[in-house]
C-alpha positions as CSV (number, residue, x, y, z in Angstrom):
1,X,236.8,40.3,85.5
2,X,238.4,43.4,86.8
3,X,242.5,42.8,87.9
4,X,244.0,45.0,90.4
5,X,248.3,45.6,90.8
6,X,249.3,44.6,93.8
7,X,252.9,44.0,96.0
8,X,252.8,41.3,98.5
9,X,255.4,41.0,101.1
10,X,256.0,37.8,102.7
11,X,258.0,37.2,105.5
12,X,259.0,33.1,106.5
13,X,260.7,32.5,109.7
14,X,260.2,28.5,109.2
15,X,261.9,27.2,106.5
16,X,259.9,23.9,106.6
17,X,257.1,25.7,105.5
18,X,258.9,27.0,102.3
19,X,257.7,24.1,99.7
20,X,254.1,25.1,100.9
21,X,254.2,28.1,100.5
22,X,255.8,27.7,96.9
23,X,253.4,25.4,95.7
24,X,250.2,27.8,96.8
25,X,252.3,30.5,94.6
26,X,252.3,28.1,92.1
27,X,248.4,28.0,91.9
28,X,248.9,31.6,91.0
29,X,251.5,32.0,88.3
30,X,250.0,33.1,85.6
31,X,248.7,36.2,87.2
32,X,252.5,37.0,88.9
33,X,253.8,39.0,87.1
34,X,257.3,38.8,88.9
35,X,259.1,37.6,92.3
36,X,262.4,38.4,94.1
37,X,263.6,36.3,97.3
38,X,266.3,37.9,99.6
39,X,267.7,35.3,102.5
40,X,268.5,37.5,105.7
41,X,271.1,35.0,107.2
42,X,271.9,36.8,110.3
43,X,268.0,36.9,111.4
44,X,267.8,33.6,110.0
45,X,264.3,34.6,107.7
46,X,263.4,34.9,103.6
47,X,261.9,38.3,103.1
48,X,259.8,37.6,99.6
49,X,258.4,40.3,97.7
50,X,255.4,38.8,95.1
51,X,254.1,41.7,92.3
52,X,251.1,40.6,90.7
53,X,248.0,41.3,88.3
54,X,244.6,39.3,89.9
55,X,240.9,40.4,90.8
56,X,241.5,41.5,94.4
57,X,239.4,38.6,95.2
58,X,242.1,36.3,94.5
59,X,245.2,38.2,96.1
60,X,242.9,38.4,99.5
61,X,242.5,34.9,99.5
62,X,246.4,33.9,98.1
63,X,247.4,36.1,101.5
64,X,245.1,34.0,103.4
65,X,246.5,30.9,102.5
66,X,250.2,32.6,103.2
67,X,249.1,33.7,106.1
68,X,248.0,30.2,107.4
69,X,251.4,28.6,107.0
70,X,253.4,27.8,110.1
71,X,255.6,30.7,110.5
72,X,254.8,32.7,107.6
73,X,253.5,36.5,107.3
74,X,252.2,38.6,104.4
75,X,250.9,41.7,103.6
76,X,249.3,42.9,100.3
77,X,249.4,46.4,99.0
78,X,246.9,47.3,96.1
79,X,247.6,49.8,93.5
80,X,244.5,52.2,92.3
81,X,244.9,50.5,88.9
């Protein structure tokens, strides 16, 4: 199946929502190809940046799942490769 490169940004703004959203990224590491977390203490959110290497299919539908936790945001942007 065709694999596209894509960035996903993720924004969490409730930290009780954190070992959810880690265990859904979980279901998807062997297609991450890396991940950097940066705490912004005086807003009190996580920015997370997620790079990874999937049919589009499955990024769309790992935002989804992001996107339906309880104070959590993404947004994906696909490469042309």
């Amino acid at each position: 199946m065709e694999t596209r490169v894509a960035v996903i940004a993720i924004i969490v703004e409730n930290t009780g929502s954190v070992t959810e959203l880690n265990s859904i990224l979980s279901e998807y590491g062997e297609n991450i190809i890396g991940r950097m977390g940066i705490p912004y203490h005086e807003k009190n959110i996580n920015c997370i940046t997620i790079v990874i290497d999937a049919p589009q299919n499955d990024i769309n539908t790992l935002c989804g799942k992001i996107g339906r936790l309880d104070g959590v945001s993404s947004k994906a942007a696909f490469s042309n490769v």
